[in-house]
C-alpha positions, 0 to 999 in steps of 0.5 A: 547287242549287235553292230547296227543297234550299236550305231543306231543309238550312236546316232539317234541324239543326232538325229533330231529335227533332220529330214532325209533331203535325197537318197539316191541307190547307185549300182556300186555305192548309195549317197544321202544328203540331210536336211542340213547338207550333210551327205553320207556314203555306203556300198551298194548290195547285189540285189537278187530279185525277181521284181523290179521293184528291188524297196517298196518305200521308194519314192516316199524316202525324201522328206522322211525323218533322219531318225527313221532311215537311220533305223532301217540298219535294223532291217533284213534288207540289205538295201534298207542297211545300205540307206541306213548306214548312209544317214549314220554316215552322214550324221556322224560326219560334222563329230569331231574326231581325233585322225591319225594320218597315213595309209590305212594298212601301214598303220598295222604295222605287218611284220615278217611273221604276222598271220594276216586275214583280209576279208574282202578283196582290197586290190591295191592294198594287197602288194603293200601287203604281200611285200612285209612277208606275212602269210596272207589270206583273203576270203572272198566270194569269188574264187578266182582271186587269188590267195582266197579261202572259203568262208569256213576257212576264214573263221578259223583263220580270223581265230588264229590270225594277228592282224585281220582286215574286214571289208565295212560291206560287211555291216550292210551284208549281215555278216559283220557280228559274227566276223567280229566275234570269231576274232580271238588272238589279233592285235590288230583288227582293221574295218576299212572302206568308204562305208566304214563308220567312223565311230570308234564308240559303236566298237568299243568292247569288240577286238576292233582297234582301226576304223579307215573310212572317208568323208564327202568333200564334194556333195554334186561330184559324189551323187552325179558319180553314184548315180551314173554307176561309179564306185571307189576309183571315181569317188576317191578324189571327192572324197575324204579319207581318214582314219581313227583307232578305237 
């Protein structure tokens, strides 16, 4: 069973009697707020289309059962995964969780000799990173960064590495199972990200031992920010981050 069927039956006795209140696309992140206040979070996908119209359900969203968006996880469209892991955000968000306080890559633990792999490019993390001595990979799309390798490259290193960092855009972008499986050796295997779901039940089984997410604190600053473009560096101070081992 892959990852978004995992945290659609996380989800689903959760669910009931919710309604999706608003869902709003932004360019960098997607919010939805629930019939009960809850809000959730997650990334937003680069929409490649020839249309204008990038979701056929639009304007019919609102007032649509939790139940239903959150099932959208299932779908080929990446923007429908974005709304759907933003109500799962939003109906785990008041589960009460056990939290281990610090930064999120501090609590790997990096020593001298570990194999590290980030997939995804975590600006502000990569000096602490680069700091412990390790060798360091980072696959990413973009061949400018620095330190990346190509995606056929990264298998083979998640295969080998000790410690691996995988961005939570990849559960909105399809590519998280087979990331997920390639890793074969690692001790420590970190989801990191304000879209990561913090449900540490939905990874049982996996070689995933870190969930670093966040929660909504301020629900106007947060769909005022999404709405007029902002990403993590806005959001971040209304904002709540946490993170849970699996």
């Amino acid at each position: 069973m892959g990852i978004h069927q995992k945290l659609i039956d996380c989800a689903m006795p959760w669910a009931d009697g919710q309604t999706v209140k608003e869902l709003r696309f932004g360019l960098g992140y997607s919010c939805v707020e629930l019939s009960d206040g809850r809000m959730g979070l997650a990334w937003t996908p680069d929409q490649k289309t020839c249309s204008c119209t990038h979701l056929e359900a639009a304007g019919q969203i609102a007032g649509q059962s939790a139940e239903k968006i959150l099932g959208w996880l299932n779908c080929d469209n990446p923007l429908e995964r974005t709304a759907g892991l933003a109500v799962f955000n939003a109906l785990n968000s008041r589960k009460e969780r056990l939290f281990t306080e610090g930064e999120a890559t501090s609590l790997l633990k990096i020593q001298p000799g570990d194999h590290v792999v980030m997939i995804g490019y975590f600006a502000p993390v990569v000096p602490s990173i680069k700091a412990t001595g390790c060798r360091f990979e980072v696959v990413e799309l973009d061949p400018d960064k620095p330190d990346v390798i190509t995606p056929v490259m990264g298998f083979r290193a998640l295969e080998e590495c000790d410690i691996a960092i995988i961005t939570a855009t990849s559960i909105i972008n399809g590519t998280f199972d087979s990331l997920a499986a390639a890793l074969k050796r690692n001790r420590a295997a970190l989801i990191l990200g304000p879209s990561t779901p913090m449900c540490p039940e939905a990874f049982a089984g996996t070689r995933i031992t870190q969930l670093s997410g966040s929660y909504v604190k301020d629900h106007d600053k947060v769909k005022m920010i999404v709405s007029e473009g902002g990403g993590t560096r806005l959001l971040k101070k209304h904002l709540r981050f946490a993170n849970t081992m699996v």
